[in-house]
N, C-alpha and C positions, 0 to 999 in steps of 0.2 A: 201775766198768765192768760188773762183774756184775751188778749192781742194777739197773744200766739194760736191760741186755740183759735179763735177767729179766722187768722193765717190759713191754719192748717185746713177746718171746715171749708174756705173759700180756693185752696190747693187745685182739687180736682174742677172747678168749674174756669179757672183760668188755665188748666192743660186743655180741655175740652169745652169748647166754646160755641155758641151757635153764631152765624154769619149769615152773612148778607150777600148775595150777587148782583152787581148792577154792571152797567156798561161801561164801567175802566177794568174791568174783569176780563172782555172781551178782546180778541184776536185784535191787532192794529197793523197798520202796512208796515213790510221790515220782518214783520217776528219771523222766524225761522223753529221750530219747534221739532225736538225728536220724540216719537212714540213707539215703542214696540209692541208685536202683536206675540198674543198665545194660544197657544190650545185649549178648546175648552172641554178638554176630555178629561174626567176625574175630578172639574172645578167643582170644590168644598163652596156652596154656595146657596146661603137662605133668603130667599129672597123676598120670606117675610119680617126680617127682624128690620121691624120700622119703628119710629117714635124718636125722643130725647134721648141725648148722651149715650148713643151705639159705638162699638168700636167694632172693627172690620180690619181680618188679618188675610192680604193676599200675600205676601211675601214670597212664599211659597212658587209663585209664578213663573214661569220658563220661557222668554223669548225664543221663537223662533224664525223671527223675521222683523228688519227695523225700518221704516221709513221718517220723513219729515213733512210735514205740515210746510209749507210756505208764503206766507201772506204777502200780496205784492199789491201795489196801488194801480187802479186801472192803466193809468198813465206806462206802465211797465210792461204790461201784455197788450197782444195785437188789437186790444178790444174797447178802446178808450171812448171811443166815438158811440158806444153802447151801454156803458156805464162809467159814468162821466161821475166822481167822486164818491166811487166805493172800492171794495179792496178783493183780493182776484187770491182764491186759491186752486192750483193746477192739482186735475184729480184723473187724469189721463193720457198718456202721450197718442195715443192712438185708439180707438175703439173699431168695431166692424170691420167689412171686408168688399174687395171690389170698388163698384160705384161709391157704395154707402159706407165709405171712410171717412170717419173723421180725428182730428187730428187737434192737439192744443186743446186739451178741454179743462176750459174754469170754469168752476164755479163762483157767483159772484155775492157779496151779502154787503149792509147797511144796519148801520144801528144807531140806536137814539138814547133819550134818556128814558124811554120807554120798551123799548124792544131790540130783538137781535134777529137779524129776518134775510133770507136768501131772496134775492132779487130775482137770479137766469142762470143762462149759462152760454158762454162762447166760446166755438169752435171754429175750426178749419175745413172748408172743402176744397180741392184742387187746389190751396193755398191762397183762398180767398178768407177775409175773416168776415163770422157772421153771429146771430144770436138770437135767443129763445129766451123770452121773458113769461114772467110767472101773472098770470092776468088776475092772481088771488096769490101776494107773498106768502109764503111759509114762515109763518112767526115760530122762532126757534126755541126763544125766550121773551120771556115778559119781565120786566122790571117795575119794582125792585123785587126779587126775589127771595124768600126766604122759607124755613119752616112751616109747614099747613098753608104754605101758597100750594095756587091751583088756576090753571088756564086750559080753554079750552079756544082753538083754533081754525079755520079751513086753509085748506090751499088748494091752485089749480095752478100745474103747468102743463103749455103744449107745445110740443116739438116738432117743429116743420122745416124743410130745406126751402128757400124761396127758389121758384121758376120750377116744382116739380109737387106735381100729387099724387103720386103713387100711393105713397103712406104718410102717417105722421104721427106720433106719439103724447097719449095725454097722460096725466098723473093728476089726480084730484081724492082729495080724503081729506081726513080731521088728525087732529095732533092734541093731546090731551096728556099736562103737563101736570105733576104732583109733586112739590118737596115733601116726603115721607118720612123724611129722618134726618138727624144730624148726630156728628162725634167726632171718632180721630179713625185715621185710617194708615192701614199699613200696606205698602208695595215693593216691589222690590227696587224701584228710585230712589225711596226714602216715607221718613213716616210723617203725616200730615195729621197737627194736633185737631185742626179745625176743619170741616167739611159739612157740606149738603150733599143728600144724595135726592136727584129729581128723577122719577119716574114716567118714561113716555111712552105711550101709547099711541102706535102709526097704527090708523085704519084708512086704507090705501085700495081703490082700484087705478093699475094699470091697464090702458086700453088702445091695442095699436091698432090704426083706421087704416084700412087698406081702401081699392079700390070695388074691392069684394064684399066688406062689411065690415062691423068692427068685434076687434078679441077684446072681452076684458079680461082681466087676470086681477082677483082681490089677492090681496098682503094687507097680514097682520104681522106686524113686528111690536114688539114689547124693549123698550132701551134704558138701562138702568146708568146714570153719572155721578160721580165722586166731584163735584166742585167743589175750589178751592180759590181763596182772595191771592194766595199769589203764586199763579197760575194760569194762562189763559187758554189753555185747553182743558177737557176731564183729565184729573188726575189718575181715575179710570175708568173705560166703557164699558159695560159687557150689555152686548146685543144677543137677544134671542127669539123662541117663539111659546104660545100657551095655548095649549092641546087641553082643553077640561080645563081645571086646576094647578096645573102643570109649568111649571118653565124650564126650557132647554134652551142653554145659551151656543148660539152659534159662531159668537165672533167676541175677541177679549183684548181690546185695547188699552195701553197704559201710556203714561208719560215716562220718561227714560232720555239716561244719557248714552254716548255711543258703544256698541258692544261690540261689532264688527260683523253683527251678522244679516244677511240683506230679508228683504220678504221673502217666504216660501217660496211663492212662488214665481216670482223673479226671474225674468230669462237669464240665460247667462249664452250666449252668443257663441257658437262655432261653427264652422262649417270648413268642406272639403272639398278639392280639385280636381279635376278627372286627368292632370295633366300637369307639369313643373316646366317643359319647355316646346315648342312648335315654332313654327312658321306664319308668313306673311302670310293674309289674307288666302289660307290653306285650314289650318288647321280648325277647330271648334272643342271653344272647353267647357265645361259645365260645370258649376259652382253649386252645390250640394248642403244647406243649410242642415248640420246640424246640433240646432241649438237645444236647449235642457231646461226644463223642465218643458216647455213651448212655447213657441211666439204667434200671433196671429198675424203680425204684419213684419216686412221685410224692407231692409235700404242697403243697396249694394254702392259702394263707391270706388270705382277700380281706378287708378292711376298709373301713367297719365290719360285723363278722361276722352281725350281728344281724338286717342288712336283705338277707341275698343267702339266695336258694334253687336250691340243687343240682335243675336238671328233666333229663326224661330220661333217669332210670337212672344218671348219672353224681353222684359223690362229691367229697370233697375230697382224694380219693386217687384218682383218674382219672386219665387220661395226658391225657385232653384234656376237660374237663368244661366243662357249660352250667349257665349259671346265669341266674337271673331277679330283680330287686332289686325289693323289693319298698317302698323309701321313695325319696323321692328324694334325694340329695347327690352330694360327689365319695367316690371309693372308690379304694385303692390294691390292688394282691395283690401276693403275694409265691411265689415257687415254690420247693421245695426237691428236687432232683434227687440222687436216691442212688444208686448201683451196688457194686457188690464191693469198688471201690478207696476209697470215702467219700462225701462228701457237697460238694453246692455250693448256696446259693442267690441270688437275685435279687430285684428288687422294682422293679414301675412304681410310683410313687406320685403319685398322682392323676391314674391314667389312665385312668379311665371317669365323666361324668358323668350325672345320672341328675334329671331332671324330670315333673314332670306331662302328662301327653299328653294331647289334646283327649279323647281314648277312656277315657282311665284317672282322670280327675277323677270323682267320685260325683256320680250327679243333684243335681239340685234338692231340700233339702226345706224344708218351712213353717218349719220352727225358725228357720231365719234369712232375714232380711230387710233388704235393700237399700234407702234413698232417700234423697234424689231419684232414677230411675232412666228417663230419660238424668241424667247429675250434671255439673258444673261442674269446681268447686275441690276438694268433697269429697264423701264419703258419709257417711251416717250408716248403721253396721252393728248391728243387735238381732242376737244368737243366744243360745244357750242357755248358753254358759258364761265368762265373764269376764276378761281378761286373756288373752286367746287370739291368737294370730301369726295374722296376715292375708298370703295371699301374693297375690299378683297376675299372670297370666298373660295371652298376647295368646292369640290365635286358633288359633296352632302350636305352644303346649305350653311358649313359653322367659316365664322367671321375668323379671319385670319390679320388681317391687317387693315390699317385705314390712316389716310393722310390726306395731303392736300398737298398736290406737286407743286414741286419750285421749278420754274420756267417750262412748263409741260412735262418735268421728268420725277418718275416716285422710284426711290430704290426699291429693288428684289430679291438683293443677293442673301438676303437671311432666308430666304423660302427655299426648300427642295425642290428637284426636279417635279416635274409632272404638270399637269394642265388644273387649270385656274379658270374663275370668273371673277370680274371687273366690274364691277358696278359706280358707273356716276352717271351722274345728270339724270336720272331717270329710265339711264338704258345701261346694257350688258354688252361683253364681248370676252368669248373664248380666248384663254389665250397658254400658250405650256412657257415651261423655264425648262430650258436646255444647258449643261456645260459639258 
């Protein structure tokens, strides 16, 4: 009877347990992690109940958008040569605009048996890879972590492009870290008997240095975490800010598996043609990005690459770019639409076709030679070079036939009367079918 009782008394403290965080807790090269985000509008959320044996129900919570975390080993990303055995997670496919693109952006971090600390971060310019370290790490976490632990931190990072001073961007503040509470917790992943929850506090100025002077810009953010032993991300974030006494969460991440729904705001990639078919080195088409929610940056890939020229100023990184083809065939593009959240693309495939126009076929020259000319059945063709594609064209430019004569001669007799253009070698010649 004692035993039992015993049992029972000690029930609720092995459902609900207080833990420990240390560095096998922590993110490793490889993990692959899904997290969905939510709205924080209506979040049932007190963000004083702190101390022992709390329980915490989000359940309730609605994905509106899902990304992955991915942790890759320097050696993986462009950026090895800059942080040589730490682990690389991608938190941008592109940022800015113009000159000041950048492209591939990871972040990079290191941990010990003492801390879990963001090293820099590296990026792309023109496709070159480069990198910005923290001249004061950002200690994330301190080890070992538990209950009534409390750390308090600095950091400074500065962000330069080398060979330009235009601007460059600094980040320097404290980070001041509180386990406030432990219990079990519930979300809509699943419910976690055991947790910490650590309280941080970013006080942050950002200050971009121009050539003019420098802007700062303070940030306070307040970041509430659900850690858990087996888990290597929070089980759940909610970021916000404190006005007075006050807290307004602005952002609510969780751990989750796949739901099929992407982040809000997530390009999703489309655009439009001013045109389905033209002519050789005549016509001009314009490709009309329109992608949803938005993108800030643009990558067009038209195939085959070889025969389209960018006219007008515009690139293959234009929002909305013209181009001129300069052979004729069918040709597909494909668009790829990036912004802060990721990447989306698309692809018409063989959505633009592309012939000879009465305008755009080369004169007449001697080199080659036509007869009989009106012809019948066949022609016999002389030109200059041998084993050459013959196309055949009516009046308006559309391809009617095409061969490669056996002993100078292409039959005709499937064609109707009327007059014809010839195209080989590089040159034309008039020519009608008579019977």
């Amino acid at each position: 009877m004692k035993s039992s009782l015993l049992i029972i008394c000690l029930f609720p403290f092995f459902i609900s347990a207080q833990i420990t965080i240390n560095q096998s807790h922590m993110p490793v090269s490889g993990d692959t992690i899904r997290y969905s985000s939510a709205s924080p509008l209506g979040l049932n959320f007190n963000e004083r109940q702190r101390g022992a044996s709390q329980s915490w129900d989000f359940s309730s919570l609605k994905s509106n958008g899902q990304d992955i975390y991915q942790y890759l080993s320097a050696n993986k990303t462009p950026y090895l040569f800059y942080f040589f055995n730490q682990i690389g997670l991608k938190t941008a496919d592109s940022i800015g605009a113009s000159v000041f693109t950048f492209k591939n952006i990871y972040s990079f971090y290191t941990k010990s048996s003492t801390v879990f600390k963001a090293e820099g971060l590296g990026y792309s310019v023109s496709g070159i890879p480069l990198a910005s370290n923290y001249s004061d790490e950002d200690e994330i976490y301190q080890f070992p972590l538990s209950f009534n632990d409390s750390d308090v931190s600095t950091f400074r990072f500065v962000f330069t492009i080398p060979g330009q001073t235009n601007f460059s961007f600094v980040q320097a503040g404290k980070r001041t870290n509180v386990v406030d509470a432990w219990g079990s917790i519930k979300t809509p992943y699943k419910t976690y008997n055991s947790v910490i929850r650590v309280k941080t506090i970013m006080d942050e100025v950002d200050t971009l240095v121009t050539q003019f002077g420098k802007i700062p810009v303070p940030r306070k953010q307040v970041i509430y975490k659900w850690l858990a032993t087996s888990e290597r991300i929070p089980v759940l974030e909610i970021t916000g800010t404190v006005t007075g006494s006050t807290f307004t969460a602005t952002q609510i991440r969780y751990r989750d598996s796949f739901n099929g729904i992407a982040p809000l705001l997530q390009p999703r990639a489309r655009f439009d043609v001013s045109a389905t078919s033209g002519y050789v080195n005549s016509d001009t088409f314009t490709f009309t990005d329109a992608s949803r929610p938005f993108a800030t940056s643009w990558k067009w890939n038209i195939t085959p690459a070889s025969d389209v020229v960018f006219v007008n100023g515009t690139t293959s990184t234009s929002r909305n770019p013209q181009v001129v083809f300069t052979q004729r065939g069918i040709f597909s593009a494909t668009l790829t639409a990036t912004n802060f959240t990721g990447s989306d693309d698309t692809t018409a495939t063989d959505v633009i076709t592309i012939g000879y126009g009465v305008n755009t076929i080369q004169p007449v020259k001697i080199e080659q030679v036509i007869f009989p000319n009106p012809a019948s059945e066949e022609v016999f063709i002389r030109h200059n070079s041998v084993k050459t594609e013959v196309i055949i064209f009516d009046l308006a430019g559309k391809e009617l036939k095409k061969g490669i004569p056996e002993n100078e001669r292409l039959y005709v007799g499937d064609l109707p009367q009327g007059i014809y253009i010839l195209y080989a070698n590089g040159v034309s010649n008039l020519f009608r079918i008579v019977r």
